[in-house]
C-alpha positions, -999 to +999 in steps of 0.1 A: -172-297+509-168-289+547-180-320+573-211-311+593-208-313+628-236-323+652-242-304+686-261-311+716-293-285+699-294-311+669-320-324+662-318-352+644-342-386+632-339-415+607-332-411+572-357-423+548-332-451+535-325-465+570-340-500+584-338-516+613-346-548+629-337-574+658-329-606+644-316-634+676-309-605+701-289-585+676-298-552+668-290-545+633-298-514+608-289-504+572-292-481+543-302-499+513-290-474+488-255-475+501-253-507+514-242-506+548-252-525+578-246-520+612-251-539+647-259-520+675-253-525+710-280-524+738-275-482+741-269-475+709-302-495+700-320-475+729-311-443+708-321-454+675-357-465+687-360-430+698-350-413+665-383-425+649-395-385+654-372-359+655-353-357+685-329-333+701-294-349+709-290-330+745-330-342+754-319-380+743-289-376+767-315-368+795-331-395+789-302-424+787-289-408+821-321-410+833-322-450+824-282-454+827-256-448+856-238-421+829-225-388+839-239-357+814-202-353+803-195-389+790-228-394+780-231-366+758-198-373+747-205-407+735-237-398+720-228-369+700-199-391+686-226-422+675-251-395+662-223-384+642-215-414+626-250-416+621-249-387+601-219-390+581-228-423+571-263-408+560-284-431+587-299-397+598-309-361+590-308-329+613-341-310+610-332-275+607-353-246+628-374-242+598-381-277+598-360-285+566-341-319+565-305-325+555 
Protein backbone atom coordinates (compact mmCIF):
# COMPACT_ATOMS: atom_id res chain seq x y z
CA UNK A 1 0.00 0.00 0.00
CA UNK A 2 1.70 3.35 -1.00
CA UNK A 3 1.99 6.22 2.16
CA UNK A 4 -0.20 9.22 1.66
CA UNK A 5 1.39 12.31 1.67
CA UNK A 6 -0.18 15.61 3.06
CA UNK A 7 0.23 19.06 1.04
CA UNK A 8 -0.33 22.55 1.95
CA UNK A 9 -4.26 22.14 -0.10
CA UNK A 10 -5.05 19.35 2.65
CA UNK A 11 -7.51 19.64 4.29
CA UNK A 12 -7.54 17.86 7.16
CA UNK A 13 -9.67 17.52 10.88
CA UNK A 14 -9.82 15.00 13.86
CA UNK A 15 -10.57 11.55 13.50
CA UNK A 16 -13.56 10.23 15.11
CA UNK A 17 -11.33 8.01 17.56
CA UNK A 18 -9.15 10.96 18.74
CA UNK A 19 -9.43 12.72 22.36
CA UNK A 20 -8.01 15.39 23.77
CA UNK A 21 -7.65 17.08 27.02
CA UNK A 22 -5.39 19.38 29.26
CA UNK A 23 -4.62 17.78 32.36
CA UNK A 24 -1.80 20.15 34.84
CA UNK A 25 -0.72 22.31 31.78
CA UNK A 26 -0.11 19.25 29.63
CA UNK A 27 -1.74 18.95 26.45
CA UNK A 28 -2.42 15.37 25.79
CA UNK A 29 -4.54 13.46 22.96
CA UNK A 30 -5.22 9.76 21.99
CA UNK A 31 -6.90 7.21 19.86
CA UNK A 32 -8.56 4.76 21.97
CA UNK A 33 -8.82 2.12 19.34
CA UNK A 34 -5.12 1.95 18.85
CA UNK A 35 -3.97 3.10 22.02
CA UNK A 36 -1.76 5.81 21.56
CA UNK A 37 -1.20 8.93 23.44
CA UNK A 38 0.49 11.87 22.74
CA UNK A 39 1.64 15.22 24.62
CA UNK A 40 1.60 18.25 22.76
CA UNK A 41 3.56 21.26 22.95
CA UNK A 42 2.01 24.81 23.23
CA UNK A 43 1.97 25.00 18.98
CA UNK A 44 1.23 21.84 18.34
CA UNK A 45 -1.80 22.16 20.78
CA UNK A 46 -2.69 25.52 18.94
CA UNK A 47 -3.15 23.32 15.80
CA UNK A 48 -5.12 20.67 17.14
CA UNK A 49 -7.74 23.06 18.75
CA UNK A 50 -8.22 24.21 15.24
CA UNK A 51 -8.75 20.86 13.61
CA UNK A 52 -12.20 20.58 15.34
CA UNK A 53 -13.71 21.55 11.50
CA UNK A 54 -12.00 20.80 8.61
CA UNK A 55 -9.19 22.91 8.02
CA UNK A 56 -6.80 23.55 5.23
CA UNK A 57 -3.00 23.05 6.23
CA UNK A 58 -1.62 26.22 4.13
CA UNK A 59 -4.75 28.54 5.89
CA UNK A 60 -3.60 26.98 9.57
CA UNK A 61 -0.01 28.21 8.59
CA UNK A 62 -1.48 31.71 8.08
CA UNK A 63 -2.70 31.68 11.00
CA UNK A 64 0.31 30.37 13.47
CA UNK A 65 2.53 33.11 11.50
CA UNK A 66 0.02 35.42 12.16
CA UNK A 67 0.26 34.55 16.17
CA UNK A 68 4.05 33.27 15.93
CA UNK A 69 7.45 35.09 14.89
CA UNK A 70 7.67 31.95 12.00
CA UNK A 71 8.72 32.43 8.49
CA UNK A 72 6.05 30.75 5.81
CA UNK A 73 9.00 28.31 4.89
CA UNK A 74 9.66 26.84 8.41
CA UNK A 75 6.35 27.10 9.41
CA UNK A 76 4.81 25.20 6.77
CA UNK A 77 7.59 22.92 6.99
CA UNK A 78 6.97 21.99 10.52
CA UNK A 79 3.36 21.79 10.20
CA UNK A 80 3.03 19.65 7.22
CA UNK A 81 5.56 17.25 9.07
CA UNK A 82 3.17 17.21 12.55
CA UNK A 83 -0.07 17.00 10.33
CA UNK A 84 1.65 14.07 8.89
CA UNK A 85 2.20 12.26 11.79
CA UNK A 86 -1.19 13.08 12.57
CA UNK A 87 -2.28 11.28 9.68
CA UNK A 88 -0.22 8.26 9.69
CA UNK A 89 -0.86 7.60 13.05
CA UNK A 90 -4.67 7.88 12.12
CA UNK A 91 -5.34 11.12 14.62
CA UNK A 92 -6.76 12.77 11.50
CA UNK A 93 -8.50 12.47 8.14
CA UNK A 94 -8.13 14.67 4.87
CA UNK A 95 -11.54 15.61 3.44
CA UNK A 96 -11.41 15.11 -0.12
CA UNK A 97 -13.02 17.85 -2.72
CA UNK A 98 -16.05 15.89 -2.66
CA UNK A 99 -16.17 16.08 0.83
CA UNK A 100 -15.26 12.23 1.44
CA UNK A 101 -13.02 11.43 4.53
CA UNK A 102 -10.03 9.19 4.67
Amino acid sequence: MTKKNLHLDSVIQHAPSALSTEADGAFIMMDVHKGLYFCLSKVSARIWEQLTTPQRISDICLGLQKEYIVSATTCQTEVLSFAQQLFDNGLISEQTENGQTH
